[in-house]
Each structure stands twice: as structure tokens, then as C-alpha cells.
VMD Tcl script that builds the backbone (N, CA, C; Angstrom):
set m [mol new atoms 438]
animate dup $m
set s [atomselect $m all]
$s set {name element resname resid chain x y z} {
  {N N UNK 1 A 159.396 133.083 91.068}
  {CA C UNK 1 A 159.231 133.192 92.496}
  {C C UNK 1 A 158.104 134.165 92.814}
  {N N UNK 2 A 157.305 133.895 93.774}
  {CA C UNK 2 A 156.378 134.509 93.769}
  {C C UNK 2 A 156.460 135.702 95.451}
  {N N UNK 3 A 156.210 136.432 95.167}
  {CA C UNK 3 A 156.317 137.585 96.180}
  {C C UNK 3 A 154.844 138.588 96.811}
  {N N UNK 4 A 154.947 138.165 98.350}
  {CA C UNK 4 A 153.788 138.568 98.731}
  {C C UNK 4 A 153.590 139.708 98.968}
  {N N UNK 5 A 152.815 140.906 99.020}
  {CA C UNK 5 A 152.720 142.305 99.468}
  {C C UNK 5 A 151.547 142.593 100.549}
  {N N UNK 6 A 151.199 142.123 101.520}
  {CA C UNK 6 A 149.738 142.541 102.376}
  {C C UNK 6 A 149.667 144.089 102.162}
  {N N UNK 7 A 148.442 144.416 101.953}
  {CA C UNK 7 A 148.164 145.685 102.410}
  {C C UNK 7 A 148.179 146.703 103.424}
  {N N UNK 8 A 148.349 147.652 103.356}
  {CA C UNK 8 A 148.768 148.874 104.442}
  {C C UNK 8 A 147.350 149.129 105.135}
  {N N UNK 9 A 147.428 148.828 106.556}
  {CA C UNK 9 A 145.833 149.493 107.141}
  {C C UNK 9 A 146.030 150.489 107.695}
  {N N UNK 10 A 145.846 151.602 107.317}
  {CA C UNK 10 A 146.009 152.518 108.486}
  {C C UNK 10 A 145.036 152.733 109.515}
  {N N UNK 11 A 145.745 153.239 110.475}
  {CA C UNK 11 A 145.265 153.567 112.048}
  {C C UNK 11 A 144.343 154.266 111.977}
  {N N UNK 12 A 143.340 155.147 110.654}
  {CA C UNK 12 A 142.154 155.702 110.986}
  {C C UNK 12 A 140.927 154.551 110.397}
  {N N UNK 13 A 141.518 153.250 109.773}
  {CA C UNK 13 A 140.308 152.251 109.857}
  {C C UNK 13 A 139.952 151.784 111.345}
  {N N UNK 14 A 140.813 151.833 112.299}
  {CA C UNK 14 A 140.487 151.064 113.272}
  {C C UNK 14 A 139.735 152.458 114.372}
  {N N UNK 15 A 140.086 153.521 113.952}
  {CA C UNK 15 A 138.805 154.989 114.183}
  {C C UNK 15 A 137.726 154.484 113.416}
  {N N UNK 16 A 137.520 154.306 112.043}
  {CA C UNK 16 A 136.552 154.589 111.792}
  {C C UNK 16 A 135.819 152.922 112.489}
  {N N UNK 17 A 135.941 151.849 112.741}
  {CA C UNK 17 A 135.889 150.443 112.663}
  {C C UNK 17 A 134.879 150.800 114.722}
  {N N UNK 18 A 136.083 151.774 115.705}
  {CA C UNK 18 A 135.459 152.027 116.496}
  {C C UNK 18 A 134.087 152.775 116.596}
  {N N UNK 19 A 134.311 153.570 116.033}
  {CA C UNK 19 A 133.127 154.358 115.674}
  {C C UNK 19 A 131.559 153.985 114.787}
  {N N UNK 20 A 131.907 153.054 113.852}
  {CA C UNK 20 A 130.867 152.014 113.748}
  {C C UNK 20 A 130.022 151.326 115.042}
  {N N UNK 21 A 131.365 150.418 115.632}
  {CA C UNK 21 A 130.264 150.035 116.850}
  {C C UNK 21 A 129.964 150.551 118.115}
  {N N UNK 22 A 130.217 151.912 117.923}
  {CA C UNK 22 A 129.304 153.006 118.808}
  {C C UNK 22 A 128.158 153.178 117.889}
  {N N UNK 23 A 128.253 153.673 116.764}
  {CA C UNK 23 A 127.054 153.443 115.932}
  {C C UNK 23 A 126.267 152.525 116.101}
  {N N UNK 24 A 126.352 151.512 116.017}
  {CA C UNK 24 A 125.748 150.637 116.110}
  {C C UNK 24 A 124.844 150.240 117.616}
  {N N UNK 25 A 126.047 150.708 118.186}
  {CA C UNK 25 A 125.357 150.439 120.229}
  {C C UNK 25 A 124.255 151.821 120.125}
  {N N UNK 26 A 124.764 152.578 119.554}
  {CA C UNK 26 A 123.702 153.470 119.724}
  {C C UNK 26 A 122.330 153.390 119.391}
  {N N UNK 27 A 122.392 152.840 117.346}
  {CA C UNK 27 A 121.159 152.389 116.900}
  {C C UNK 27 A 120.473 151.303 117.499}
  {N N UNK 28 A 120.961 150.336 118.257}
  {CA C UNK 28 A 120.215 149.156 119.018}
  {C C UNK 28 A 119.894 149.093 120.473}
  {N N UNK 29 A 120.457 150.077 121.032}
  {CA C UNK 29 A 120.497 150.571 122.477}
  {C C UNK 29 A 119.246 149.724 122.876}
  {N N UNK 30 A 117.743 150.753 122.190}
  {CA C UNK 30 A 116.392 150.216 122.974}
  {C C UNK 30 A 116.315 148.646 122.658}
  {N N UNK 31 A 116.817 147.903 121.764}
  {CA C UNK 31 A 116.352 146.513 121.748}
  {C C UNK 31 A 117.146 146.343 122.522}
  {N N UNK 32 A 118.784 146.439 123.151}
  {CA C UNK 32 A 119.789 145.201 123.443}
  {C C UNK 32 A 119.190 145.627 125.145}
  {N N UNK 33 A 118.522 146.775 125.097}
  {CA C UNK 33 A 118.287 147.007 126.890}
  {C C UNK 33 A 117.257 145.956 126.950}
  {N N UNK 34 A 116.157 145.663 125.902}
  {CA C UNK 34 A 114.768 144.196 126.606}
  {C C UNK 34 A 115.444 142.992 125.966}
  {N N UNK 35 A 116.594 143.139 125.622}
  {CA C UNK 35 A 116.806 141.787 125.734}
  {C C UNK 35 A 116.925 141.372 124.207}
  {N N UNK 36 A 116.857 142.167 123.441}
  {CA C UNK 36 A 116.780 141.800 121.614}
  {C C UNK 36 A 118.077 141.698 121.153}
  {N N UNK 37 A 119.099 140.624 121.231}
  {CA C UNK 37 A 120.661 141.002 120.741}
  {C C UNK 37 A 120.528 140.464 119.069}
  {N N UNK 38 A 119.177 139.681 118.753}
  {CA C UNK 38 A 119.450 139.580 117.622}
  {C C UNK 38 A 119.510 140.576 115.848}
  {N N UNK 39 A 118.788 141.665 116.162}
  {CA C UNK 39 A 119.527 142.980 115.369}
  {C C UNK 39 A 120.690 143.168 115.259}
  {N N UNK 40 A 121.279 143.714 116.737}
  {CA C UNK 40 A 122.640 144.111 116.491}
  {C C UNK 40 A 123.634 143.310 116.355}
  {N N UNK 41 A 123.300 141.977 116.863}
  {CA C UNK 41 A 124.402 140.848 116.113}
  {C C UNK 41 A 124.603 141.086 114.337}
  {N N UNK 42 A 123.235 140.713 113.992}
  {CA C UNK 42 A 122.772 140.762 112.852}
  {C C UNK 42 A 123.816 142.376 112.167}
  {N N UNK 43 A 123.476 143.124 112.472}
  {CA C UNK 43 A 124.193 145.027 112.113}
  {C C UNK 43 A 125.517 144.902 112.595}
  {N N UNK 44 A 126.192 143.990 113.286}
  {CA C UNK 44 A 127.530 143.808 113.984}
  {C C UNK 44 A 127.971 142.702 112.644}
  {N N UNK 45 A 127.299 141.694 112.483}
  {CA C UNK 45 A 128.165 140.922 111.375}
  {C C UNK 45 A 128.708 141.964 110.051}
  {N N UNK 46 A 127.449 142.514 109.662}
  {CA C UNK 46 A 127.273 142.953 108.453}
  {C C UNK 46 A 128.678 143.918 108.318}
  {N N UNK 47 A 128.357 144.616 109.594}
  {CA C UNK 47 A 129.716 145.912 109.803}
  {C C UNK 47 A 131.100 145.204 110.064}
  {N N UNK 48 A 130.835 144.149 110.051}
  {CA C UNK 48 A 132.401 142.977 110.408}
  {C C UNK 48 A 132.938 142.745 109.167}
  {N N UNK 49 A 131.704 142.304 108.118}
  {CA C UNK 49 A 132.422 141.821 106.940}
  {C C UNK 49 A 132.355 143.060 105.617}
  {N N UNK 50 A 132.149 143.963 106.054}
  {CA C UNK 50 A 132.077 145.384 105.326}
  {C C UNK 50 A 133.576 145.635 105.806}
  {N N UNK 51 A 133.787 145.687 107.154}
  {CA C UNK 51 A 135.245 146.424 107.612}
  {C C UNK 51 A 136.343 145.291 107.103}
  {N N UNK 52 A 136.379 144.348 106.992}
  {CA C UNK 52 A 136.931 142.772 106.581}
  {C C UNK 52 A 137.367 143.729 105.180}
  {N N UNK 53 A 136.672 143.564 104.413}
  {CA C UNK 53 A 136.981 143.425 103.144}
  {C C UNK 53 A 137.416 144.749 102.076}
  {N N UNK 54 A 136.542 145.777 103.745}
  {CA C UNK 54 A 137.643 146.963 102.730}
  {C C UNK 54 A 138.950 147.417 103.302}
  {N N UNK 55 A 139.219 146.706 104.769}
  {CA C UNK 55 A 140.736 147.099 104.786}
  {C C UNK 55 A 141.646 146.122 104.723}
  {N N UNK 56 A 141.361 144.707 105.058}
  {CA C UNK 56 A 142.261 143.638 105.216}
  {C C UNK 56 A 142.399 142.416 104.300}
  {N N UNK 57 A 141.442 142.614 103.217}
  {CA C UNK 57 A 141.203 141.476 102.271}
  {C C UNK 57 A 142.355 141.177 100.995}
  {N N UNK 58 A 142.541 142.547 100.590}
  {CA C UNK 58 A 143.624 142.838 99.765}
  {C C UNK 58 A 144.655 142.517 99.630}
  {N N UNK 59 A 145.279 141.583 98.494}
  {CA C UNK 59 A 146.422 141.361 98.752}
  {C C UNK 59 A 147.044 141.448 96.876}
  {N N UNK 60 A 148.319 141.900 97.281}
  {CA C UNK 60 A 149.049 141.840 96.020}
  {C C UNK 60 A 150.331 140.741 95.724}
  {N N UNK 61 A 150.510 140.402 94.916}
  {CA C UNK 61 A 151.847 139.274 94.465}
  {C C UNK 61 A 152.151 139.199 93.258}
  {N N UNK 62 A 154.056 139.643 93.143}
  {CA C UNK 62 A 154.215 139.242 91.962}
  {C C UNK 62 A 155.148 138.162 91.692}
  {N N UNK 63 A 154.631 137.695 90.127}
  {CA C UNK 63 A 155.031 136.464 90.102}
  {C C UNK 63 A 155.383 136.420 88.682}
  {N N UNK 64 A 156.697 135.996 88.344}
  {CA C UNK 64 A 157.164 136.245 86.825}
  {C C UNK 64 A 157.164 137.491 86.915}
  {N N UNK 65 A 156.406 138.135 85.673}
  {CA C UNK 65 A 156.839 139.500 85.122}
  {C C UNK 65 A 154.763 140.227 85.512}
  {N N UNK 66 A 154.124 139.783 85.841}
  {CA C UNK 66 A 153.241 139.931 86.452}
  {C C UNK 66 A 152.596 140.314 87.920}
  {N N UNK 67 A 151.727 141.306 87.858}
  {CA C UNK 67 A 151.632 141.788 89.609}
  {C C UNK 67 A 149.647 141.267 89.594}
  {N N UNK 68 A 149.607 140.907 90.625}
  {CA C UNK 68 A 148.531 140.091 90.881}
  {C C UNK 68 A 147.647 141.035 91.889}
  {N N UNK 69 A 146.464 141.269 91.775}
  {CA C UNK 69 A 145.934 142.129 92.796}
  {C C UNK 69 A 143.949 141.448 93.165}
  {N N UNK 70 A 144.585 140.525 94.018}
  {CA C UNK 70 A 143.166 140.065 95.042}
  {C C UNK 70 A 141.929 141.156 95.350}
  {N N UNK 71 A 141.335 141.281 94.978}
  {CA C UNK 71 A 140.077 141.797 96.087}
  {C C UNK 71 A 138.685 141.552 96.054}
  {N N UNK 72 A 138.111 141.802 96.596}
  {CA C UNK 72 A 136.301 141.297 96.442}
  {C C UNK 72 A 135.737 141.271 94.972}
  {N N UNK 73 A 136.360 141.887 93.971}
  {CA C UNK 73 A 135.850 141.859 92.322}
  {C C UNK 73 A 136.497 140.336 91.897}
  {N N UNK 74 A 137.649 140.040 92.558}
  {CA C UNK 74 A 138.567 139.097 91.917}
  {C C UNK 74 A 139.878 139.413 91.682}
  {N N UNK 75 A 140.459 138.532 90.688}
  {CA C UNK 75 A 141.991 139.059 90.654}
  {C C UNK 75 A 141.997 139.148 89.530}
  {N N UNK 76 A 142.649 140.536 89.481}
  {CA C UNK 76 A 143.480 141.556 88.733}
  {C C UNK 76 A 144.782 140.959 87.907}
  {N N UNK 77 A 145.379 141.343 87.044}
  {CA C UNK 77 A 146.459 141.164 86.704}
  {C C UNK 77 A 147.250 142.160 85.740}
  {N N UNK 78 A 148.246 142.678 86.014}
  {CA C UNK 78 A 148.912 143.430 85.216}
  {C C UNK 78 A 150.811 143.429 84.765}
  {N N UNK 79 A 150.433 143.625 83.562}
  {CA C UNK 79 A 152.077 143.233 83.100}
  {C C UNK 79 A 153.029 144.547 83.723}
  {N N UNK 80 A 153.886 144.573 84.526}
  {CA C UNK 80 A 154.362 144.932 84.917}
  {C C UNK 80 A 155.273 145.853 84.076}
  {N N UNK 81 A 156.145 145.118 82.977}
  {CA C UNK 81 A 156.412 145.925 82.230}
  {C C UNK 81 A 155.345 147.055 81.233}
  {N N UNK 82 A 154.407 146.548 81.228}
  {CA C UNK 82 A 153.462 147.893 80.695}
  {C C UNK 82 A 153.007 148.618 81.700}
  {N N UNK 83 A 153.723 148.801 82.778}
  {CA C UNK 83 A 153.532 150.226 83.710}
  {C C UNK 83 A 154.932 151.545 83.605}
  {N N UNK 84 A 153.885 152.672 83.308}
  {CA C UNK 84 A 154.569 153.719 82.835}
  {C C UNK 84 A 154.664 154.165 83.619}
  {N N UNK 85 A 153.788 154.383 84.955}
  {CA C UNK 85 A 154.179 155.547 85.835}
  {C C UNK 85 A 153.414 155.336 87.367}
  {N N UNK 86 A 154.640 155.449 88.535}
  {CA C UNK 86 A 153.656 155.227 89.876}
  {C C UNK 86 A 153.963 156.268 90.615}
  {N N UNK 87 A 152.618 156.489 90.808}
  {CA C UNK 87 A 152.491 158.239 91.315}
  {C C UNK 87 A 152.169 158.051 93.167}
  {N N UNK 88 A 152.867 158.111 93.768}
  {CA C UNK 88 A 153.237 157.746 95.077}
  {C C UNK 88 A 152.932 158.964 96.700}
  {N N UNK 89 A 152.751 157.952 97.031}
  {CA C UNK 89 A 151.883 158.931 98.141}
  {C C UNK 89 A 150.451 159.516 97.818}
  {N N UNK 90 A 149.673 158.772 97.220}
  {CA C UNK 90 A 148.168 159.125 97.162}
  {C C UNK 90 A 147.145 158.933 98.245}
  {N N UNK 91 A 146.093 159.738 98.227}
  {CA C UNK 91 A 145.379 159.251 98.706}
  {C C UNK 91 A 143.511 158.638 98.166}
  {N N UNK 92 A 143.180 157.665 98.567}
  {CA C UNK 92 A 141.980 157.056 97.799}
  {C C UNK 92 A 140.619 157.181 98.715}
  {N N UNK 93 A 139.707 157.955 98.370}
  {CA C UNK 93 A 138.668 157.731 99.265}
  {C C UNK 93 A 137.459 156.560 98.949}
  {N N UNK 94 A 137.235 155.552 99.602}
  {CA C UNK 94 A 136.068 154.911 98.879}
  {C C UNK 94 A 134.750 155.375 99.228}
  {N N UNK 95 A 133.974 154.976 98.045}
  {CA C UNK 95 A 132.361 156.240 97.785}
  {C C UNK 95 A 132.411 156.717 97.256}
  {N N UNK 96 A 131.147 157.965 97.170}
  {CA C UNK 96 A 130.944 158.668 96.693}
  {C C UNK 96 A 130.385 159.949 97.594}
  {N N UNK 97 A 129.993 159.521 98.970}
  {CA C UNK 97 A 129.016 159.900 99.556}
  {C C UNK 97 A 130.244 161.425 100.747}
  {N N UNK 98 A 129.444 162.436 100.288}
  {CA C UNK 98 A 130.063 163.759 100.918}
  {C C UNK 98 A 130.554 163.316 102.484}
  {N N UNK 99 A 130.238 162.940 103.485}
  {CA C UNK 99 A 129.627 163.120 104.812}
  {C C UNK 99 A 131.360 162.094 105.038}
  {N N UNK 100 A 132.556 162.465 104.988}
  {CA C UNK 100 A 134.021 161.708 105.095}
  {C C UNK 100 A 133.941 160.226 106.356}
  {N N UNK 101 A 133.056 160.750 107.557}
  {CA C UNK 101 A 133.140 159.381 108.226}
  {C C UNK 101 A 132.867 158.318 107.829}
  {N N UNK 102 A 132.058 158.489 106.863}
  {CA C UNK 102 A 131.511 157.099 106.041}
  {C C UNK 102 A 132.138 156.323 104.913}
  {N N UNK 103 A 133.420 157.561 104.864}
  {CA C UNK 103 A 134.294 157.093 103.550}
  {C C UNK 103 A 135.630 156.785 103.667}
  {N N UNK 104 A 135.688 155.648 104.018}
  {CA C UNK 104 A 136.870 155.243 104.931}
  {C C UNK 104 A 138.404 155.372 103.491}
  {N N UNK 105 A 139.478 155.548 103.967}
  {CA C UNK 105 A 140.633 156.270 103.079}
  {C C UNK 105 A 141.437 155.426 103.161}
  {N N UNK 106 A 142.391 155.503 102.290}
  {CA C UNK 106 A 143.488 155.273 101.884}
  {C C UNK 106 A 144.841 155.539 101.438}
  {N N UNK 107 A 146.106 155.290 101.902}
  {CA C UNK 107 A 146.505 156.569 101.360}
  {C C UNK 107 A 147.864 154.700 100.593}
  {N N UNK 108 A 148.241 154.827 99.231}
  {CA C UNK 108 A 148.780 154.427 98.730}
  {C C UNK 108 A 149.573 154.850 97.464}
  {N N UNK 109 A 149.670 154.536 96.203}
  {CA C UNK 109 A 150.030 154.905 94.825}
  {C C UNK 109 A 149.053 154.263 93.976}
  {N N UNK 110 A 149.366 155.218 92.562}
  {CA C UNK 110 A 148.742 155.334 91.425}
  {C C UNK 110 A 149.432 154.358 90.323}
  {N N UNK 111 A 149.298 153.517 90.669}
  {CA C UNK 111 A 149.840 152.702 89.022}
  {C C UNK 111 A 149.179 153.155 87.776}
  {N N UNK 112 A 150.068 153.626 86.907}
  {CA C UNK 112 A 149.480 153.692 84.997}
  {C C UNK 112 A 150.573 152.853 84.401}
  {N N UNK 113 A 149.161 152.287 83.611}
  {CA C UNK 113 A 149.870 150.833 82.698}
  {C C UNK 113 A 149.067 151.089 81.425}
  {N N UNK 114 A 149.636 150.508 80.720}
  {CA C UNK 114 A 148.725 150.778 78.983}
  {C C UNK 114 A 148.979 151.683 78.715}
  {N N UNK 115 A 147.877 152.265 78.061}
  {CA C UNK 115 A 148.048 153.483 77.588}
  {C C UNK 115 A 146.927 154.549 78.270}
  {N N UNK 116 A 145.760 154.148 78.766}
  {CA C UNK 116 A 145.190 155.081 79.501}
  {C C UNK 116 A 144.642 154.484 80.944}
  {N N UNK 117 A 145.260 153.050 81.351}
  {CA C UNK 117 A 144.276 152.671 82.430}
  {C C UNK 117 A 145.246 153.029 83.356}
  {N N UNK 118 A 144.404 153.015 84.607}
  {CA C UNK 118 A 145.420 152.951 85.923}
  {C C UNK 118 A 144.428 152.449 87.199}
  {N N UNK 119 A 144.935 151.721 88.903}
  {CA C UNK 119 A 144.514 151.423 89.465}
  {C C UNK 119 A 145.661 151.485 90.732}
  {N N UNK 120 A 144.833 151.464 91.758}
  {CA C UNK 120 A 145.025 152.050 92.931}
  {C C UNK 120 A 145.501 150.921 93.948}
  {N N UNK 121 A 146.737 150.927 94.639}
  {CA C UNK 121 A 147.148 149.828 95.363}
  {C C UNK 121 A 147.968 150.154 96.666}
  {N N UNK 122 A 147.852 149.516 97.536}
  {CA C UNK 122 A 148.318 150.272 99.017}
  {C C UNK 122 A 148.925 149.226 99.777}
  {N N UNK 123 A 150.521 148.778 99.249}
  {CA C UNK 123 A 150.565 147.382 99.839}
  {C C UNK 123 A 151.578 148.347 101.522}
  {N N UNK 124 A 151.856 147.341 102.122}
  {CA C UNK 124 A 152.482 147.980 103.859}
  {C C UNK 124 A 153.423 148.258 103.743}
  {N N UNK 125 A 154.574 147.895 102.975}
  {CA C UNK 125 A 155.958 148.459 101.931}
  {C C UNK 125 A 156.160 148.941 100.981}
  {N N UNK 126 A 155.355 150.269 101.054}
  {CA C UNK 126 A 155.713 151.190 99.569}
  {C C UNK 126 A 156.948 151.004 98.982}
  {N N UNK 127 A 158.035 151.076 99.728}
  {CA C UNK 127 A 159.172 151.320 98.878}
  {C C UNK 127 A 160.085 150.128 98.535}
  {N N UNK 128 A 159.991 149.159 99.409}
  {CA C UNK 128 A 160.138 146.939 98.854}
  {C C UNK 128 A 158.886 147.483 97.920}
  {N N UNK 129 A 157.609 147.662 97.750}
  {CA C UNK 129 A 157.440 147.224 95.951}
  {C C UNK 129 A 157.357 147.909 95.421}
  {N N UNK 130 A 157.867 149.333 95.323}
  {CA C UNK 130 A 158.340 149.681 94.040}
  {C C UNK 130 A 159.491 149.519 93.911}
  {N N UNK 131 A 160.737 148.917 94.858}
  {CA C UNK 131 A 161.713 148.502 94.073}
  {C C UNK 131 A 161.381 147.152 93.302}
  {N N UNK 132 A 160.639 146.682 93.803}
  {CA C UNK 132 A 160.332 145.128 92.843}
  {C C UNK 132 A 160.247 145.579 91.980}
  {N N UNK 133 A 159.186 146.676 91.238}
  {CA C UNK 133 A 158.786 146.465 90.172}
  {C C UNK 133 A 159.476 147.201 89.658}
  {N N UNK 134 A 160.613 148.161 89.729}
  {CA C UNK 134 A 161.785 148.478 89.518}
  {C C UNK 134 A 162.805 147.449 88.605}
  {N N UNK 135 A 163.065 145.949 89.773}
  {CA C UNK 135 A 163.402 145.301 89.549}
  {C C UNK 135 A 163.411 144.751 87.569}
  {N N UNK 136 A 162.238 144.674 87.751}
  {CA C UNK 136 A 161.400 144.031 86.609}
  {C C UNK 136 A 161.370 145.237 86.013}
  {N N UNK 137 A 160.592 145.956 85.937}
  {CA C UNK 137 A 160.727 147.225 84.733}
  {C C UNK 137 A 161.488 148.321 85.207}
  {N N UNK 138 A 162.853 148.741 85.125}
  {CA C UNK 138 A 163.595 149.761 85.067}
  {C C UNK 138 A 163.065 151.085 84.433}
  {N N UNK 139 A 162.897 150.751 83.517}
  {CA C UNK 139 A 162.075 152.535 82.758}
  {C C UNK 139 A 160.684 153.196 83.718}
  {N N UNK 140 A 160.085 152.285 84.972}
  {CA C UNK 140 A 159.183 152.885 85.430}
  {C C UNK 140 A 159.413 154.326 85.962}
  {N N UNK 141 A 158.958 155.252 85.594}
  {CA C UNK 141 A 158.701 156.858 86.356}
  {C C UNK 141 A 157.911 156.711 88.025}
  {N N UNK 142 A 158.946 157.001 88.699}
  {CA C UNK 142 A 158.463 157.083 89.834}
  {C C UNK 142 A 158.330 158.578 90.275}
  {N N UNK 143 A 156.910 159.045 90.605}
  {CA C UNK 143 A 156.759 160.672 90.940}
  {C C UNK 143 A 156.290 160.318 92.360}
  {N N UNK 144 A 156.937 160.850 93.118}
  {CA C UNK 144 A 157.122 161.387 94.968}
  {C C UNK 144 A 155.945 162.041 95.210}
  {N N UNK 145 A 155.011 162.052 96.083}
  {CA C UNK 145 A 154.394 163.292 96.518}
  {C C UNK 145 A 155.284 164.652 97.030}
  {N N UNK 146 A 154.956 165.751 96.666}
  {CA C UNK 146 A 155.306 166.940 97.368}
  {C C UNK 146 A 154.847 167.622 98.750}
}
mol reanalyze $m
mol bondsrecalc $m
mol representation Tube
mol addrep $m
């Protein structure tokens, strides 16, 4: 049976999502005043399918003894029973770049599986999937944030 998980958006993508297209009205101001909407359409798509895909694209499902994880690289797959430990209540910044408005966040858990990998997942029911994967692997270590 296969089991769906959408991802968690939080309420400061749709800050940062506003704040883009003030950005944006701002950078195009002098064209959209003579009449030029084709830039900022153009800087409005781009910022559409940038905001698309880093907060709402994501999706997780497990199916058998397997957890499935969608995103713009492709899909992921991990044996469920080779997860040792989900470290809960994290938070993920994407980038690299100092300047935080530009680095829109996340706040989810730490899956470790194998022996040294781990990856980052933020479905809208933290606690429906880690009992799933509970379900399926009992020995998982679940650590709480403090």
C-alpha cells in the first residue's frame, strides 16, 4: 500500500514568496511605468517556478518497506529499515549565500540510513511519518529537539 506524505510549507515561504514580488516591482518599476511588462513577466515566471519547486514540489511515499522522496534531482529511495536515526525538529537552510532573505528555510528531520549517509525531509505530519516508519522499522532512534 502505498502512502502519501506532502510536504510542510511554512508561513515564512509565503514572506519570503511576498517579498520577491516587491522585489521584483521594484527592479522593473521604470519599464512597467512606459509600458515594458515583458521583463517582469519574464523575472515573475522565473521567481514562480524557483518558489514552485523549492517549497511545493516535494513529495514523499512509502511503499512496501521503502520511502520514496520526489524532487527536482529525481527520486530518491531509501530502505527504511536501514534507517538508524531521525533527528527531529531541524532546521534546513537552502544555499550557501550569508544575506538569510535569500535563503529560504526549512524546518523538518534528519534521516540517517547506512552507515554514514543522511538526508533531509519535511513532510506536513511529522509525527503520522515517523510513526510509519516506526511501523516498518521499530529499532528506529527517534531524538526530539530540545
Amino acid at each position: 500500500m502505498k502512502e502519501v506524505f506532502n510536504t510542510h510549507i511554512p508561513f515564512g515561504s509565503y514572506i519570503w514568496g511576498a517579498g520577491m514580488i516587491i522585489f521584483i516591482a521594484m527592479v522593473s518599476y521604470g519599464d512597467l511605468e512606459q509600458g515594458l511588462y515583458t521583463g517582469a513577466l519574464l523575472l515573475f515566471a522565473v521567481f514562480a517556478l524557483t518558489w514552485y519547486f523549492t517549497f511545493f514540489y516535494k513529495r514523499y511515499w512509502i511503499e512496501d518497506n521503502k520511502l520514496f522522496i520526489k524532487s527536482i534531482w529525481g527520486t530518491d529511495s531509501v530502505d527504511v529499515n536501514s534507517i538508524r536515526k531521525v533527528e527531529a525538529d531541524k532546521v534546513f537552510w537552502f544555499g550557501s549565500m550569508r544575506f538569510t532573505v535569500l535563503r529560504p528555510y526549512r524546518r523538518g528531520m534528519i534521516l540517517h540510513y547506512n552507515v554514514i549517509d543522511d538526508i533531509f525531509v519535511d513532510p506536513e505530519n511529522p509525527t503520522q511519518f515517523i510513526d510509519k516508519l516506526k511501523q516498518i522499522a521499530p529499532s528506529i532512534n527517534v531524538i526530539e529537539a530540545k
